[in-house]
C-alpha positions as CSV (number, residue, x, y, z in Angstrom):
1,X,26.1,-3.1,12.1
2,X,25.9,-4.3,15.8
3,X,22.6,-4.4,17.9
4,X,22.1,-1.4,19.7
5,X,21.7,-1.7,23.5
6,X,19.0,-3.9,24.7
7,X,17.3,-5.2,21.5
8,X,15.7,-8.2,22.1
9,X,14.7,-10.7,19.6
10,X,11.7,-13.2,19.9
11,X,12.6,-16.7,18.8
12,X,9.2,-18.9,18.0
13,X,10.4,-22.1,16.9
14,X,9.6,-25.6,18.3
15,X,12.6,-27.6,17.4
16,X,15.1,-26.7,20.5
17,X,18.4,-27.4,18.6
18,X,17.6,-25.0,16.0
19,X,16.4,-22.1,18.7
20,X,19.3,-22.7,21.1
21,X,21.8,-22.2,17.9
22,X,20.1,-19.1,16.9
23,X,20.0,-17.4,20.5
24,X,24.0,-18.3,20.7
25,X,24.2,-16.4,17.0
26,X,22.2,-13.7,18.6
27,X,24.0,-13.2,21.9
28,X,27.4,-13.7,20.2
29,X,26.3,-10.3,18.2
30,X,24.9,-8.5,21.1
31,X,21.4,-9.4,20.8
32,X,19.1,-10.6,23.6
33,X,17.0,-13.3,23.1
34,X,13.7,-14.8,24.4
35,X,12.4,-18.4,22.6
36,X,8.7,-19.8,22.6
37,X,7.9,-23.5,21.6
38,X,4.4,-22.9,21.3
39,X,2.3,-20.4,19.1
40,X,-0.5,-20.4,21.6
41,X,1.7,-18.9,24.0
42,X,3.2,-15.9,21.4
43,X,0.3,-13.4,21.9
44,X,0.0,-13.5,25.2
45,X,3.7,-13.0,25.6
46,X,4.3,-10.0,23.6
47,X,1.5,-8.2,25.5
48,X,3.2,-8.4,28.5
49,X,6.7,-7.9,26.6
50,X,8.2,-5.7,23.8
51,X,10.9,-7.3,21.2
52,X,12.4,-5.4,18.4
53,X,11.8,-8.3,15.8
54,X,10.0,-11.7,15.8
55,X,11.5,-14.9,14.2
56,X,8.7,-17.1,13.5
57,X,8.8,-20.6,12.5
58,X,5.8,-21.8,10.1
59,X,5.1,-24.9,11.3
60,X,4.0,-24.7,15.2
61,X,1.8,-26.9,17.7
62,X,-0.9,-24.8,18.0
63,X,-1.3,-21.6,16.1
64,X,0.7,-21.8,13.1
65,X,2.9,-19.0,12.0
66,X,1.0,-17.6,9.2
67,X,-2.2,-16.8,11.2
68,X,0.4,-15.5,13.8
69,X,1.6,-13.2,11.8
70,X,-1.9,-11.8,11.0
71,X,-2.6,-11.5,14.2
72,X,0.9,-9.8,14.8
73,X,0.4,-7.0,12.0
74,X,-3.0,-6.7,13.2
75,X,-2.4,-5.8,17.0
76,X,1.4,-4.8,16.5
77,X,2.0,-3.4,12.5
78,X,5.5,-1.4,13.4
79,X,6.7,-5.0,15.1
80,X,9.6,-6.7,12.5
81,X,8.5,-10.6,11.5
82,X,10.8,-12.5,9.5
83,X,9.4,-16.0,9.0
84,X,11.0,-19.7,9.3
85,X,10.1,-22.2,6.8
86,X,10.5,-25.7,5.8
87,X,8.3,-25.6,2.9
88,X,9.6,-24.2,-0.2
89,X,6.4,-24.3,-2.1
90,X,6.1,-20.9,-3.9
91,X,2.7,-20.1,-2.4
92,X,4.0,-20.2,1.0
93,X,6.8,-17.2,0.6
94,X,3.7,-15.1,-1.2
95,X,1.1,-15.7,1.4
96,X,3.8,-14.6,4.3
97,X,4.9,-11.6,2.4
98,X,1.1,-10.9,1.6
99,X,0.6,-11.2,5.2
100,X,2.8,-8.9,6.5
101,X,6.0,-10.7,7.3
102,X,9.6,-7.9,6.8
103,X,11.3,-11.2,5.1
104,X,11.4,-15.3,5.2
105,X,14.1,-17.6,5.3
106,X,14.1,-21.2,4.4
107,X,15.4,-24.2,6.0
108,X,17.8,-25.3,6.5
109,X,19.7,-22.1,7.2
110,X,23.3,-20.8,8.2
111,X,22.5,-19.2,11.5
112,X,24.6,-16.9,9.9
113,X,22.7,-15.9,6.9
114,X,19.7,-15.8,10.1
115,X,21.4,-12.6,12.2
116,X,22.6,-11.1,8.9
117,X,19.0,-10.7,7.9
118,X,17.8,-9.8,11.2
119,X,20.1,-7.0,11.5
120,X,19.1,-6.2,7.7
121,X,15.1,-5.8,8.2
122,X,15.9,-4.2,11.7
123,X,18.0,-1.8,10.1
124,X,14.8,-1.0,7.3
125,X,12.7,-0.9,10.7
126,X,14.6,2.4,12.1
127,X,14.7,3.9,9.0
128,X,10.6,3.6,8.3
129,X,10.6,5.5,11.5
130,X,12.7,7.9,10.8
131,X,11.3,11.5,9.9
132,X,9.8,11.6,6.2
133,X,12.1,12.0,3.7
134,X,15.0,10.9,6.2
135,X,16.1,7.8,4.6
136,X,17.0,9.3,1.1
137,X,17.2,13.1,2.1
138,X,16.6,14.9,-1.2
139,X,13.3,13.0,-1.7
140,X,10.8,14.7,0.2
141,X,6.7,14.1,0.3
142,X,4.8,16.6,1.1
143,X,1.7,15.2,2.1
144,X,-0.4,19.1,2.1
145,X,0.3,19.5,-1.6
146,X,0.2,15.8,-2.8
147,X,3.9,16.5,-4.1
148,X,7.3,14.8,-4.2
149,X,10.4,16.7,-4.2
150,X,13.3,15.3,-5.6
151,X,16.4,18.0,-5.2
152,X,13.4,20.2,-4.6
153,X,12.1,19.1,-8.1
154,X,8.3,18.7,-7.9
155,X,8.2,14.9,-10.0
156,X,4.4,16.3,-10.7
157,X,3.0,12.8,-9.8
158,X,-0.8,12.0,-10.1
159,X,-2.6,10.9,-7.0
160,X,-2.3,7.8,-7.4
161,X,1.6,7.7,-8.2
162,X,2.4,9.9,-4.9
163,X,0.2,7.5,-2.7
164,X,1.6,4.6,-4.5
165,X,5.1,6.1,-3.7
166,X,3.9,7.0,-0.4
167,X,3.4,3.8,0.4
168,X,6.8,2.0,-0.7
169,X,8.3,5.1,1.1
170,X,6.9,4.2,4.5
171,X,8.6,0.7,4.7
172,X,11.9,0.9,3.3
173,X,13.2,-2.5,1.9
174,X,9.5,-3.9,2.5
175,X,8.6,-6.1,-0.5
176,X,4.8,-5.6,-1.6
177,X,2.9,-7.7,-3.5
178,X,0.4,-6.0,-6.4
179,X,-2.6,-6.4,-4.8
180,X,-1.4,-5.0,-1.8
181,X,-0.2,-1.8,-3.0
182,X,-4.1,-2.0,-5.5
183,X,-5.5,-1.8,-1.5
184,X,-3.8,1.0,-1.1
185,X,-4.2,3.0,-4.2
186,X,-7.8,2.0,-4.6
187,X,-9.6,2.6,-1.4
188,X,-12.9,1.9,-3.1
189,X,-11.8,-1.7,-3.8
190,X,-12.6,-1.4,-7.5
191,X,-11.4,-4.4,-9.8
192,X,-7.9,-3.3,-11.7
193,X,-6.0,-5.2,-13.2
194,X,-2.3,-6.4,-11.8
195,X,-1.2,-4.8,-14.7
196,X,-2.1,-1.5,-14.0
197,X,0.6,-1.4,-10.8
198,X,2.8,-2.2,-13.2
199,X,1.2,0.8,-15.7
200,X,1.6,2.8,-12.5
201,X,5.1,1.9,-11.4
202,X,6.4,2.5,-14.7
203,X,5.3,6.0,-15.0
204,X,6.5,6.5,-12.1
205,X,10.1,5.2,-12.2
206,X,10.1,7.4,-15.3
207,X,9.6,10.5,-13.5
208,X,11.9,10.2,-10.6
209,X,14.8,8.9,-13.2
210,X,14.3,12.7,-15.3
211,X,15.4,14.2,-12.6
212,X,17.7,11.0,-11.3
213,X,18.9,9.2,-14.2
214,X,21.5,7.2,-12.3
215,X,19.5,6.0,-9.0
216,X,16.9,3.0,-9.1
217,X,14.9,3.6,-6.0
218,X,12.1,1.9,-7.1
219,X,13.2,-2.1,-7.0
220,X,11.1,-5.2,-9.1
221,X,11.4,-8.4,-7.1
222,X,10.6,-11.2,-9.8
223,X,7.6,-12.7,-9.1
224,X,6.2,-10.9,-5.9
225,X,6.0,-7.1,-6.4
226,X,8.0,-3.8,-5.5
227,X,10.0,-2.4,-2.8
228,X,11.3,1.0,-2.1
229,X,15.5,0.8,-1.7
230,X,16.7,4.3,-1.1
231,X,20.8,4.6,-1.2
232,X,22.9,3.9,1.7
């Protein structure tokens, strides 16, 4: 996959070597580019500008990548952020997938391995905003009944399985974390246990395989949470 006309990625990193190598990876696969040293100055770019997809480094002078990225899902949620990181620590690759990032990458990286995963999450961006049920086309919600339609096969999910698909559905190739998708199951913010995601998923992998016994659409990813991958 090439970039389609005009898509312009953000480059917030404050080592200049490793920018300038990445905007020459970038342009050499039709991508524009724009780079920021600085996370003070990110916010106040983008609201005079509009990327397809951030790149942002962890570690800035002034506001640090991780309370960027708040701030980014915050002000722009449908804007693609794939975080830069030096630090391996375990904690670190949760709390930026907790936060909102589309995927991270660690240092030091193959620039590469960079615009292969930049094309990846963009190409998970246009399918989210694709029309329902677009990105696997015989798994349809239909939001009005609380139903999903698999070959026109009502799955008869429980509330909570359809939002819970719902959910994954909406961000193709997103990763969630369990407590994320409890927020969005439990509006009331009552205490479950991590466990019952799991309870939940379960149930619900086993209904979509009766009618699909040979597609896994439905992904575990060992040691942070779920993700919907429809079939390409």
């Amino acid at each position: 996959m090439s970039a389609t006309p005009n898509e312009t990625v953000l480059i917030v990193e404050d080592e200049p070597k490793i920018a300038s190598l990445v905007a020459d990876y970038l342009r050499g696969s039709g991508f524009a580019s724009h780079h920021l040293d600085h996370g003070d100055s990110v916010v106040p770019w983008l609201e005079q500008q509009q990327p397809d997809l951030v790149l942002l480094d962890l570690m800035l002078p002034g506001t640090d990548g991780l309370t960027l990225c708040r701030q980014l899902r915050e002000r722009w949620p449908r804007l693609p952020v794939i975080m830069l990181t030096a630090r391996v620590e375990e904690v670190d690759r949760l709390l930026g997938l907790e936060l909102g990032a589309d995927d991270y990458i660690c240092k030091p990286f193959s620039p590469r391995e960079v615009v292969a995963r930049i094309k990846a999450v963009l190409r998970r961006s246009r399918a989210a905003e694709a029309p329902a049920g677009a990105e696997s086309a015989a798994l349809v919600l239909d939001d009005d009944g609380w139903r999903a339609l698999a070959d026109g096969h009502d799955l008869g999910l429980t509330a909570v399985e359809f939002q819970l698909l719902k959910v994954l559905m909406n961000a193709p190739g997103r990763i969630f974390s369990r407590d994320q998708l409890m927020d969005h199951m439990y509006r009331d913010h009552r205490i479950v246990s991590e466990r019952t995601v799991d309870s939940h998923i379960k149930k619900l992998r086993k209904k979509i395989s009766d009618v699909w016994p040979e597609r896994e659409i439905i992904r575990s990813v060992y040691g942070v949470g779920y993700k919907y991958q429809p079939e390409e």
